[in-house]
C-alpha positions as CSV (number, residue, x, y, z in Angstrom):
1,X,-10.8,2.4,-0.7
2,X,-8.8,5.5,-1.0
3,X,-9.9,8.2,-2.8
4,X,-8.0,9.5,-6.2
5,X,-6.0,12.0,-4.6
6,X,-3.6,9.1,-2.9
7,X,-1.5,6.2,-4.2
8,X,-3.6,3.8,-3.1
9,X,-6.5,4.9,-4.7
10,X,-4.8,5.3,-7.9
11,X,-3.5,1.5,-7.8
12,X,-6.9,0.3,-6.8
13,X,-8.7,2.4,-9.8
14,X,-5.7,1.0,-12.5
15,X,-6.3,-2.4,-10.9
16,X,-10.3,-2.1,-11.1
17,X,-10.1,-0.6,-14.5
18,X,-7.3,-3.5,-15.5
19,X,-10.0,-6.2,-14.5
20,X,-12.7,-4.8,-16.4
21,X,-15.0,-3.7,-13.3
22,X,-14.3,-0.4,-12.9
23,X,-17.4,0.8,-14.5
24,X,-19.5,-1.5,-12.2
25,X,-18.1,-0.6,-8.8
26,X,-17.2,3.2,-9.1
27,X,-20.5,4.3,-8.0
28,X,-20.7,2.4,-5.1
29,X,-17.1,3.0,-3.5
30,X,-16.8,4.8,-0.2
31,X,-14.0,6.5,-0.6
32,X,-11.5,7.5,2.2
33,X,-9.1,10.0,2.9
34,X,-6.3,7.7,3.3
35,X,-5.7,3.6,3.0
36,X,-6.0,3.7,7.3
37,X,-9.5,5.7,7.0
38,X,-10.6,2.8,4.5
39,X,-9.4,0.0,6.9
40,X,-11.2,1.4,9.9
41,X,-14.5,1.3,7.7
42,X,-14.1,-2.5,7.1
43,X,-12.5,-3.0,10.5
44,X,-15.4,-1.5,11.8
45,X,-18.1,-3.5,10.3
46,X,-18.7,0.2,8.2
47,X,-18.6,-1.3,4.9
48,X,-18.6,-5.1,3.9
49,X,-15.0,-4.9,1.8
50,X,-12.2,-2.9,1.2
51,X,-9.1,-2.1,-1.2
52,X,-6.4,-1.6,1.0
53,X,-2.6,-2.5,0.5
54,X,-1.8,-5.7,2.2
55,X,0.5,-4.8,4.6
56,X,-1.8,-2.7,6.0
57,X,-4.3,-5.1,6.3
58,X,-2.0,-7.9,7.5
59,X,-1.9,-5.9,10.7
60,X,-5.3,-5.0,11.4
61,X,-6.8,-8.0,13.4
62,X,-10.7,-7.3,12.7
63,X,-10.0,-8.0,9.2
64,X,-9.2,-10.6,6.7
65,X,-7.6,-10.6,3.5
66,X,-9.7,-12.6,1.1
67,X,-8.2,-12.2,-2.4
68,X,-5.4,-9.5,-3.7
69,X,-5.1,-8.0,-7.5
70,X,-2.7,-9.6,-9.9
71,X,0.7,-7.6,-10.1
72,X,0.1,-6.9,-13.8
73,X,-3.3,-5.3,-13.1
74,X,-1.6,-1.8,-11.4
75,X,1.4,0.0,-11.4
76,X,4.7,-1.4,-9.5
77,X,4.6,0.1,-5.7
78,X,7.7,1.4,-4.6
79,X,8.6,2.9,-1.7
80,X,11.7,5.6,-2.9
81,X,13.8,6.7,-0.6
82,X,17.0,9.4,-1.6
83,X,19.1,12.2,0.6
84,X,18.1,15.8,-0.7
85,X,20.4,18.3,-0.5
86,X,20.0,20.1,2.9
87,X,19.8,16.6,4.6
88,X,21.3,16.2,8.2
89,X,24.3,14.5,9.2
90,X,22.3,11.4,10.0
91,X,20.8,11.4,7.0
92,X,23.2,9.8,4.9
93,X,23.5,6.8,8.3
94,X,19.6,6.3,8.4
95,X,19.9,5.7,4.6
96,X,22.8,3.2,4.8
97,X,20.8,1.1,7.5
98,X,17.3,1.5,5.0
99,X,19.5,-0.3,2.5
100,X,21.1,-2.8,4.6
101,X,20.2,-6.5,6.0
102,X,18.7,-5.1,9.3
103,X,16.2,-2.9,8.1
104,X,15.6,-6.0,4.9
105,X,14.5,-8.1,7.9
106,X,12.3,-5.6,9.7
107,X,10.6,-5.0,6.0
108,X,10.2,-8.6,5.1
109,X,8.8,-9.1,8.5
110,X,6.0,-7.0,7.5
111,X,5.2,-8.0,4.5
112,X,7.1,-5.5,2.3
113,X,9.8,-6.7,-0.3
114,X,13.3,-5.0,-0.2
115,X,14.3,-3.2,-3.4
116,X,17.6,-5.8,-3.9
117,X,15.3,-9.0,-3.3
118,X,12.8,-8.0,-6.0
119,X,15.0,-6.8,-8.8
């Protein structure tokens, strides 16, 4: 999985620790820089499992998905997006179309749910 200083390792620890195996597993994690560095260790046959977020893994064809942590056991993921204040003139367009039907399409096709659909 990916180490503590990333996202993904954080969910994976909350959802370990939620399901009461934290304690059990933490010795024998490998982890990876990132969730890609923990994919290529399963995708290469490195390690025999990984925690890796689904969408990553949905798109990695040397692996399988074979079970995924309740909701409830880790924070929400959310993917913010927001114009800061020196942002370019194409900023505020690339936005717009993040937020829109076309880009909703391109998320869901990939396995990611669109803000508006899961409120």
């Amino acid at each position: 999985m990916a180490g503590p200083d990333v996202p993904a390792g954080r969910y994976a620890k909350a959802a370990l620790t939620a399901l009461g195996v934290w304690d059990s597993v933490a010795a024998k994690l490998a982890p990876a820089d990132n969730v890609r560095g923990a994919l290529l260790f399963v995708s290469r046959g490195e390690s025999p499992l990984g925690i890796v977020y689904d969408t990553d893994a949905k798109v990695e064809p040397k692996v399988r998905i074979v079970g995924l942590f309740p909701e409830s056991s880790h924070p929400k993921i959310l993917y913010p997006a927001a114009l800061v204040a020196h942002a370019g003139p194409d900023a505020a367009g690339f936005l717009a179309f993040l937020e829109g039907p076309d880009a909703a399409a391109v998320f869901r096709k990939y396995g990611f749910i669109p803000l508006a659909s899961a409120k």
